[in-house]
C-alpha positions as CSV (number, residue, x, y, z in Angstrom):
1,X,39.4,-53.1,-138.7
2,X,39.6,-49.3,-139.3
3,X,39.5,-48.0,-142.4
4,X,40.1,-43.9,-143.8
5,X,38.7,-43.1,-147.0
6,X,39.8,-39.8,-149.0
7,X,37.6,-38.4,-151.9
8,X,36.8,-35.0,-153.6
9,X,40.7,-34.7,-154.9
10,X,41.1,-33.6,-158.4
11,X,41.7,-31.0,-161.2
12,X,41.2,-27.2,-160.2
13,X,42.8,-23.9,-161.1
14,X,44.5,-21.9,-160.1
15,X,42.2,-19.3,-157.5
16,X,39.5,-22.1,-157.5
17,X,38.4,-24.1,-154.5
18,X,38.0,-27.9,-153.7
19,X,36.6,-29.5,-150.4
20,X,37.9,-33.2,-149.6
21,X,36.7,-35.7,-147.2
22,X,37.6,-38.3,-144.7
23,X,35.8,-41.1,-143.5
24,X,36.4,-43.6,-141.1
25,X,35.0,-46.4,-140.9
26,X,35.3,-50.0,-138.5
27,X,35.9,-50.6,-134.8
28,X,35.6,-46.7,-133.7
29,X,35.1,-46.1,-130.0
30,X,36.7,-42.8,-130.4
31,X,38.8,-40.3,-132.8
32,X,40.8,-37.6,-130.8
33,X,42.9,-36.0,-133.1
34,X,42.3,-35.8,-137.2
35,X,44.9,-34.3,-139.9
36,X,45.7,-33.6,-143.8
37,X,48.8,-34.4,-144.8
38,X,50.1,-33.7,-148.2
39,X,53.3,-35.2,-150.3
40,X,54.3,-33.2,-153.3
41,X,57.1,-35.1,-155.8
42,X,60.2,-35.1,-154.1
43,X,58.9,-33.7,-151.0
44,X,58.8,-34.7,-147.4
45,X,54.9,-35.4,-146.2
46,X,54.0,-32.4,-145.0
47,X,51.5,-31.7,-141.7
48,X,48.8,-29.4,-143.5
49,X,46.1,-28.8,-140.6
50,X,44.9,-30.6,-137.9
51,X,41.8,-30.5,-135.7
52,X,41.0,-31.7,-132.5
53,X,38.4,-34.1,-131.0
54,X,36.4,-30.3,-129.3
55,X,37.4,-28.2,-132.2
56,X,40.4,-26.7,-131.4
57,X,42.6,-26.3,-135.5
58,X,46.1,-25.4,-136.4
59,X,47.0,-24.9,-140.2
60,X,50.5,-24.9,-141.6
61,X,51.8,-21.2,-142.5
62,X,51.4,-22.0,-146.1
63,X,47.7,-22.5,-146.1
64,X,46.7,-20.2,-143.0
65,X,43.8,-18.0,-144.1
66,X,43.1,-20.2,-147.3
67,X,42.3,-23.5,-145.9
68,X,40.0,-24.2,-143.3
69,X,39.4,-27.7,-141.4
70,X,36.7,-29.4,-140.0
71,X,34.9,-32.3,-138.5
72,X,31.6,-34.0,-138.4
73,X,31.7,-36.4,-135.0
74,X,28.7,-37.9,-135.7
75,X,30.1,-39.2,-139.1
76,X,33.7,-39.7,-138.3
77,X,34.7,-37.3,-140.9
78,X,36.9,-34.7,-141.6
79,X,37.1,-32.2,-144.1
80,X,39.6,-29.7,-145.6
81,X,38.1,-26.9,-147.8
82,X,41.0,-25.8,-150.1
83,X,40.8,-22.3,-151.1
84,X,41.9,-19.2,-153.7
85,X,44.2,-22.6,-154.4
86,X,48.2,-22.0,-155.7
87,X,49.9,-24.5,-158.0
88,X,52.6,-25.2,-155.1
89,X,49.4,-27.0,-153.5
90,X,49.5,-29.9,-156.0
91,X,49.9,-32.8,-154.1
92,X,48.6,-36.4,-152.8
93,X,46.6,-35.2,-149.6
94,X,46.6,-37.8,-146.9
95,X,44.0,-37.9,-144.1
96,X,45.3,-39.1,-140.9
97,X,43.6,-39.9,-137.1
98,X,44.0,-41.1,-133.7
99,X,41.5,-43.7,-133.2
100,X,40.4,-44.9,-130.0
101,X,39.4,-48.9,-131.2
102,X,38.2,-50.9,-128.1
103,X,41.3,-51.4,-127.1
104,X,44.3,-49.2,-128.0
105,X,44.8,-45.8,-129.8
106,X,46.1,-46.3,-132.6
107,X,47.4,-43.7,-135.9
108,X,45.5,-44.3,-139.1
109,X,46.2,-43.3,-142.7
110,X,44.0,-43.1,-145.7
111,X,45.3,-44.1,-149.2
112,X,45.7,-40.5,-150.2
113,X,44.1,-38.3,-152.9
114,X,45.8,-36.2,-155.5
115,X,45.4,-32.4,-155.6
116,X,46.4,-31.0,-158.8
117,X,46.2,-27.2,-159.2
118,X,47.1,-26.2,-162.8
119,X,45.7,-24.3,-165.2
């Protein structure tokens, strides 16, 4: 069973910075794509970034230059370093992947973590 775990969500002003993870975790043979997500109150779930199994990112017009994404293969992690932060950021961020188990890809979501940009 696969699992994705958010953390580092949280309080921050506005200007400020905050880095989340993703873990994944279970029957892994593989993760080719990985994503945020975010869902603000009333909002459609957004795409935020995305980054590729070799590297290769795309960000969202809203966060281009601000956010950047990353990935740690070895850990089955991905990151999203939020910065010089807005209150229109306040959100749940959701982590999202394309998982490779041994027998099918698959698209897995973590539980989400809140983003709340305020000061």
């Amino acid at each position: 069973q696969v699992q994705l775990v958010e953390s580092g969500g949280g309080l921050v002003q506005p200007g400020g910075s905050l880095r989340l993870s993703c873990a994944a975790s279970g029957r892994i043979s593989a993760i080719n794509y990985m994503r945020w997500y975010r869902q603000a109150p009333g909002e459609q779930r957004e795409l935020v970034a995305d980054i590729s199994i070799g590297g290769t990112t795309t960000y969202a017009d809203s966060v281009k230059g601000r956010f950047g994404i990353s990935r740690d293969n070895a850990k089955n992690t991905v990151y999203l370093q939020m910065n010089s932060v807005k209150p229109e950021d306040t959100a749940v961020y959701y982590c999202n992947a394309d998982i490779l188990d041994l027998f099918s890809v698959k698209g897995y979501w973590g539980q989400g973590t809140q983003v709340t940009v305020s000061s």
